[in-house]
N, C-alpha and C positions, 0 to 999 in steps of 0.2 A: 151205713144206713142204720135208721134205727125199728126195730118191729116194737111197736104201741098194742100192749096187750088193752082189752078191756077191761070198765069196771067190774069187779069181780071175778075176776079169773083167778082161778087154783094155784097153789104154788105145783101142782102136778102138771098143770095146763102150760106154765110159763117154763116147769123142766123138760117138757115135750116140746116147746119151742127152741129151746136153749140147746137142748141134742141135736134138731134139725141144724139149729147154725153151726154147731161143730162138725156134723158130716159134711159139710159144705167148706168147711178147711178155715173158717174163719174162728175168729175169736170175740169172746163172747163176753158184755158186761152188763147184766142186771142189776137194774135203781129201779130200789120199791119207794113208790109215793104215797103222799096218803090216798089219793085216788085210784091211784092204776101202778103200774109196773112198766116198765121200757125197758127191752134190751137192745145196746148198743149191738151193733158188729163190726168190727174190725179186721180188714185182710182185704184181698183181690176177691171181689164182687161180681167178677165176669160168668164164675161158674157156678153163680147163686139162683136157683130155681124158685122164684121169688113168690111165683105161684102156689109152689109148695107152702110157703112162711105165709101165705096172707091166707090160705085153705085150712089154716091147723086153726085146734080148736080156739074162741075168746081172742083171736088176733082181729084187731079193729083196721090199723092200715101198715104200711112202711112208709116210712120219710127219710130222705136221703140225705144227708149231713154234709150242709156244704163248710162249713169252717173245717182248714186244715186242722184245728187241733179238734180233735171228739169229743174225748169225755170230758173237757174242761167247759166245753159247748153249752150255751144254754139252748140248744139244740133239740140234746139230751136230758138237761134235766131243767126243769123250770125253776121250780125250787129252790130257793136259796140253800145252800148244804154249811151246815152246822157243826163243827169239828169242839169236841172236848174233851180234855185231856186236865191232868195232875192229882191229885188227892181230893181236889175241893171239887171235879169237875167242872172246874172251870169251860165257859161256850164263849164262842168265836164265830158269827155270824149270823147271831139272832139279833132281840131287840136293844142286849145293852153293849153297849163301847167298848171294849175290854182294852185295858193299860199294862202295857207289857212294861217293865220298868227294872233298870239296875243297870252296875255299871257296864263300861266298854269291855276291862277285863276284868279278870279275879286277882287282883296284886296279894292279898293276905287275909288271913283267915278273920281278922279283925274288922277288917275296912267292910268284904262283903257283909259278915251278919249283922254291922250297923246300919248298911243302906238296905239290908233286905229287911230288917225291921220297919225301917224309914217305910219303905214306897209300901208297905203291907199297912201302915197305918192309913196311910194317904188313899188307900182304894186302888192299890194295883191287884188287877188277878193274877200276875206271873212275874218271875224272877229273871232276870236274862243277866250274862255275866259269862264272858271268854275263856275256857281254860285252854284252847289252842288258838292263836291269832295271826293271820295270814295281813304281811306286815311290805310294807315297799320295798325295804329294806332289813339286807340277811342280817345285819346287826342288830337293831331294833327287839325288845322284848317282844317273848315269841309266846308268854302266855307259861302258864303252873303246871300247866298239862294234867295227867292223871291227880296230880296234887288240886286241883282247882278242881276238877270234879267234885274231890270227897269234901270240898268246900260247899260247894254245892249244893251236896246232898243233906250236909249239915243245916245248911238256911233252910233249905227245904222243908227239914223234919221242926224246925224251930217254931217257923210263921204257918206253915201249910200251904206256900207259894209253889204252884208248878212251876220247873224249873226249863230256862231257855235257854240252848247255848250251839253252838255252831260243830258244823264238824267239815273239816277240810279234805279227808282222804276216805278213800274206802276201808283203809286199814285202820280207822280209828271209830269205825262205825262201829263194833259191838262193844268196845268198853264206853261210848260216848251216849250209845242204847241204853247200857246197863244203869246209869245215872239219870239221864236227861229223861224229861216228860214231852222234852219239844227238839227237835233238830232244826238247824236254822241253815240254808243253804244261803253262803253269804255273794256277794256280787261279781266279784271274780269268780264262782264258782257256776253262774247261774248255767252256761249251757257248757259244762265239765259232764258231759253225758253220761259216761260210766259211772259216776259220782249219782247223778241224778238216780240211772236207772237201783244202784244199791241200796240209796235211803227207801226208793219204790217197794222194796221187799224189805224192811228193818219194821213195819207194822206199828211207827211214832207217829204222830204228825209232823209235818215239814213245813218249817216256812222256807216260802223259795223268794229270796231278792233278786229284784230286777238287775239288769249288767246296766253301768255306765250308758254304756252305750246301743243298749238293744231296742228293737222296738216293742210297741206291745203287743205282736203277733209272736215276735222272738221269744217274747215271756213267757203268752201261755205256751204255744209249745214246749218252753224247757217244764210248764205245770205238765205237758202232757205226757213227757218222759217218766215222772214220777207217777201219773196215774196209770198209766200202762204198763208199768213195772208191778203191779197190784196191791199201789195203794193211794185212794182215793181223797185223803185226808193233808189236802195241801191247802197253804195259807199263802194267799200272795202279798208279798211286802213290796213297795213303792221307796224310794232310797236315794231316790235324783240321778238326775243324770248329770253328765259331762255335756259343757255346751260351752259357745266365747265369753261368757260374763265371767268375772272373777271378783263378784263382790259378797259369793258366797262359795262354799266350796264344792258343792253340788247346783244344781237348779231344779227344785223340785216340783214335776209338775202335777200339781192339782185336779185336773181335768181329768186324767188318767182313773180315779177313782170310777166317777160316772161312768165312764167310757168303760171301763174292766165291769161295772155292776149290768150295763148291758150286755156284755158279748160271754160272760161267765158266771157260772153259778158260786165259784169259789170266795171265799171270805178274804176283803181286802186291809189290809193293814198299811200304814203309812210311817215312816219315820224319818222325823223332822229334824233328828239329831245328824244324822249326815245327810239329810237334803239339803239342811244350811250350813253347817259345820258350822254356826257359832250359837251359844250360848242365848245370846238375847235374843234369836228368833222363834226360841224352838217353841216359846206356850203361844203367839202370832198363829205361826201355823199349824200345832196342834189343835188349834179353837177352827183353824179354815178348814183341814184335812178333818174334822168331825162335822161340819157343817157343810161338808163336800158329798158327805153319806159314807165315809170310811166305818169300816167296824171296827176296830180298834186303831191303837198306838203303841211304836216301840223309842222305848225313850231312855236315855243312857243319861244314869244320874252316877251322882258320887258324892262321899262326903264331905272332899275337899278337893275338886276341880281344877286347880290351882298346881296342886299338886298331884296330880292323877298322871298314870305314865303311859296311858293311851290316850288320842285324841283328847286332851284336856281342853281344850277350847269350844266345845260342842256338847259338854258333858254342864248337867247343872248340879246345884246342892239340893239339898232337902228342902231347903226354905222353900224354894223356889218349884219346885214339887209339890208341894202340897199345895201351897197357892194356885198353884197349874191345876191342878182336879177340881178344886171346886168350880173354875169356872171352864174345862171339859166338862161339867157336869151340866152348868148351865146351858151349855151350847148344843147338848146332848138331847133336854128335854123339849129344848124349842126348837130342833126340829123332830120330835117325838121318836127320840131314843131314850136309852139309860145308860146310867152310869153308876 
């Protein structure tokens, strides 16, 4: 349920609320609005004196939360919620588009600081680029590991690009912390629970990818894993699903945007690079997916594709980058965004 302080109410007022719900065994999550304050409660409800919660002082009513997942609920928070992160503070779910941009992985210290110069000219706000890569196959290059971090870190300090990069286990989340400005929970990992619940407490932003095969209730609930581990700064990414067509490598569906901007306050991202898995589709439906009402894009470039030793077929060059933002840009302001 949720107790709706009034306008105006004390942060004294709303910590006299906040003690009430924890004597009552529940747990407790306060979103200050510009208007009012709401605090969520979480737990078994049966031995909640509800009387008491709506008698205390500046309490306007309780609304009972019916979506399984809470705090992702727009339920809970009306608001669009605005996550920003890297050196530049970089924002993700306000007015302008944000382009998450770079390669699949980090192959050499060379390749990345060319493309993170590349997409930092072209108007990317963030770096993204694999130093651990969860692969089909045990042979398969598995990523630079701790080496690709300090690659990382070096693009980073070069352009001023927040940096974007995935982390696979729990056991790699505090050196993968100590680098990154964004933790990216990738699709295979989407409902890896314990996974979930440990980025919840690492105090990064997360983007969480959808699974192949999940629905969109399966999604936000793995958001809710992470908000209820306590931290509320998740990015949902959209990444296609698995279905019977095979004339792309993913099926990436569009609708999904609207549909998530209804049912959650959390900031939506889409990428088009494994929702098509090729190459000539990705600026097609980066221009649909921003005219869909997405807030950003994550888009895997490289400088020679061709040659790139992850997903090469889905990955574009610079040229083709830069080309691609200016008309993201167009497509941005005519439905009254930015870019």
């Amino acid at each position: 349920m949720i107790v709706v302080m009034k306008p105006g109410a004390t942060k004294a007022q709303v910590q006299h609320v906040i003690d009430l719900v924890r004597e009552f065994g529940l747990k407790d999550h306060a979103i200050v609005g510009t208007d009012r304050t709401v605090i969520a409660c979480i737990g078994d409800k049966r031995a909640v004196d509800k009387g008491a919660l709506e008698n205390a002082p500046m309490v306007e009513k309780i609304v009972p939360i019916l979506a399984p997942y809470k705090m992702a609920s727009r339920e809970v928070r009306r608001e669009r919620t605005q996550i920003s992160f890297g050196p530049s503070g970089a924002v993700l779910g306000g007015p302008k588009v944000g382009v998450i941009a770079g390669p699949c992985s980090v192959e050499s210290r060379e390749q990345l600081l060319e493309t993170a110069h590349a997409v930092k000219e072209a108007g990317a706000m963030a770096l993204r680029g694999g130093a651990w890569k969860p692969r089909t196959s045990p042979y398969a290059f598995q990523g630079l590991h701790a080496k690709g971090l300090e690659i990382l870190a070096e693009a980073r300090q070069q352009t001023g690009l927040a940096i974007v990069t995935e982390v696979l286990s729990a056991e790699t989340i505090d050196v993968v912390t100590e680098f990154a400005d964004v933790l990216q929970i990738g699709a295979r990992n989407m409902q890896h629970y314990p996974l979930l619940e440990a980025v919840g407490r690492c105090g990064k932003p997360v983007i969480l990818k959808r699974g192949p095969s999940s629905t969109m209730e399966e999604f936000l609930l793995a958001a809710e894993y992470i908000i209820n581990a306590g931290n509320p700064q998740v990015i949902l990414c959209e990444r296609g699903i698995r279905t019977f067509e095979d004339y792309v490598r993913n099926t990436l569906p569009l609708a999904i945007v609207p549909a998530l901007h209804e049912q959650t306050h959390l900031p939506v991202l889409v990428d088009p690079s494994h929702g098509t898995g090729h190459a000539a589709y990705v600026a097609p439906m980066s221009l649909a997916a921003v005219a869909a009402g997405a807030d950003g894009l994550l888009i895997e470039v490289h400088r020679d594709p061709e040659h790139a030793i992850t997903d090469a077929a889905q990955q574009i060059n610079h040229h083709a980058f830069s080309a691609m933002m200016k008309r993201v840009k167009a497509v941005a302001e005519a439905v009254g965004r930015e870019a």
